[in-house]
C-alpha positions in Angstrom: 53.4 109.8 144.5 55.7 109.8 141.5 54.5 113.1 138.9 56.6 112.4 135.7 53.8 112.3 133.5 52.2 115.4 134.9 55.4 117.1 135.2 56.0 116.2 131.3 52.4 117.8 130.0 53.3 120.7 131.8 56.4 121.4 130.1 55.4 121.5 126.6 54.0 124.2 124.8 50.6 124.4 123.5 48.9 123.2 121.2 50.9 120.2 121.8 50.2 120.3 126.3 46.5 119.9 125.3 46.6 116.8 122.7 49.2 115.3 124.8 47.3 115.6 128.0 44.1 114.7 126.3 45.9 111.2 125.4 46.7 110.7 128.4 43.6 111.3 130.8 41.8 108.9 128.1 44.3 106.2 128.7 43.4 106.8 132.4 40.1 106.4 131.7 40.1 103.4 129.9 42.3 101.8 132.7 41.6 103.4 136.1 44.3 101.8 137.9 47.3 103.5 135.7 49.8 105.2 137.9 52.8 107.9 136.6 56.1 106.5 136.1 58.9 106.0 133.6 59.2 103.3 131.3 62.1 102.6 128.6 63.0 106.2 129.8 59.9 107.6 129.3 57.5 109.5 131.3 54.3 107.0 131.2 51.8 105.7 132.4 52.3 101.9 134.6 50.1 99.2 135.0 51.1 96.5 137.7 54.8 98.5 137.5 55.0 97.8 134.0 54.7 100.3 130.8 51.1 100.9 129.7 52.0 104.0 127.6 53.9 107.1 126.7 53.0 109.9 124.9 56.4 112.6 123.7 56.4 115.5 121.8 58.7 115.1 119.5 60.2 117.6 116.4 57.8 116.7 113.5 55.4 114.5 115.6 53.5 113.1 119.0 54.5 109.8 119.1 52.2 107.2 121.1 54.4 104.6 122.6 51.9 101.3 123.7 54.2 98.7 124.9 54.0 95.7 123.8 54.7 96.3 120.4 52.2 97.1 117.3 52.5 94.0 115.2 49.0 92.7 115.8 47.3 96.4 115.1 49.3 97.7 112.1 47.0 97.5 109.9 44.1 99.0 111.8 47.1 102.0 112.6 47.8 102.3 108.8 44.1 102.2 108.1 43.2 105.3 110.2 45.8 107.4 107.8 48.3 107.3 111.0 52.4 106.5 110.3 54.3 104.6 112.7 57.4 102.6 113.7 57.6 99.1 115.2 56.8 100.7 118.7 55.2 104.1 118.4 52.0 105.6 116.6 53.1 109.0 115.0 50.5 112.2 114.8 50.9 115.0 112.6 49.5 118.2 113.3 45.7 117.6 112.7 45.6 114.0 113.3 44.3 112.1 116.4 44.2 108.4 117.3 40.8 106.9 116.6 39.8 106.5 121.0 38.4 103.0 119.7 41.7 102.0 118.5 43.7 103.5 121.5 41.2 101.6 123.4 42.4 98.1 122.1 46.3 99.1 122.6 45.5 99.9 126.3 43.4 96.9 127.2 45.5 94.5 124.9 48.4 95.2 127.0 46.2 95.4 130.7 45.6 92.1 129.1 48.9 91.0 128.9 50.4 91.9 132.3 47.4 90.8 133.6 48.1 87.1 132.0 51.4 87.6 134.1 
């Protein structure tokens, strides 16, 4: 059984082990069949092989990596005060990701490589 994302969480310091892990076991949640891997790179979390999502700590940020791009939800992203990139969701110290809106990343793209 592959361990990269759990291997990853436990790497970083705290506070940022906590959010990051937090992010993660809600993305399992919301699709229970999920399984640790590496995408783009990555440590993330696979659906049918594929990327689902990442989480990284990065220097001024935890960037949320939902592939699949996040064209159709920028708005809703820029609307919850949030920053972000063509392909990752940025939190600042403070900041979360509304779960209703990490919700519709996750299923959006179950969606997709279901449709595959």
């Amino acid at each position: 059984m592959a361990n990269e994302v759990t291997d990853y969480i436990n790497e970083q310091p705290e506070p940022e082990r906590s959010r990051i892990a937090a992010l993660y076991a809600h993305a399992r949640d919301v699709v229970a069949e999920a399984t640790e891997g590496v995408s783009y790179g990555m440590p993330a979390l696979l659906y049918k092989g594929k990327g689902l999502v990442a989480v990284m700590n990065t220097k001024k940020h935890i960037g949320i990596y939902p592939f699949g791009g996040l064209a159709e939800l920028a708005d809703d992203v820029t609307a919850a005060g949030l920053e972000s990139t063509t392909g990752s969701i940025h939190l600042g110290d403070g900041q979360s990701l509304p779960p209703e809106l990490f919700d519709r990343f996750l299923l959006r793209r179950k969606a997709r490589l279901d449709e595959r």
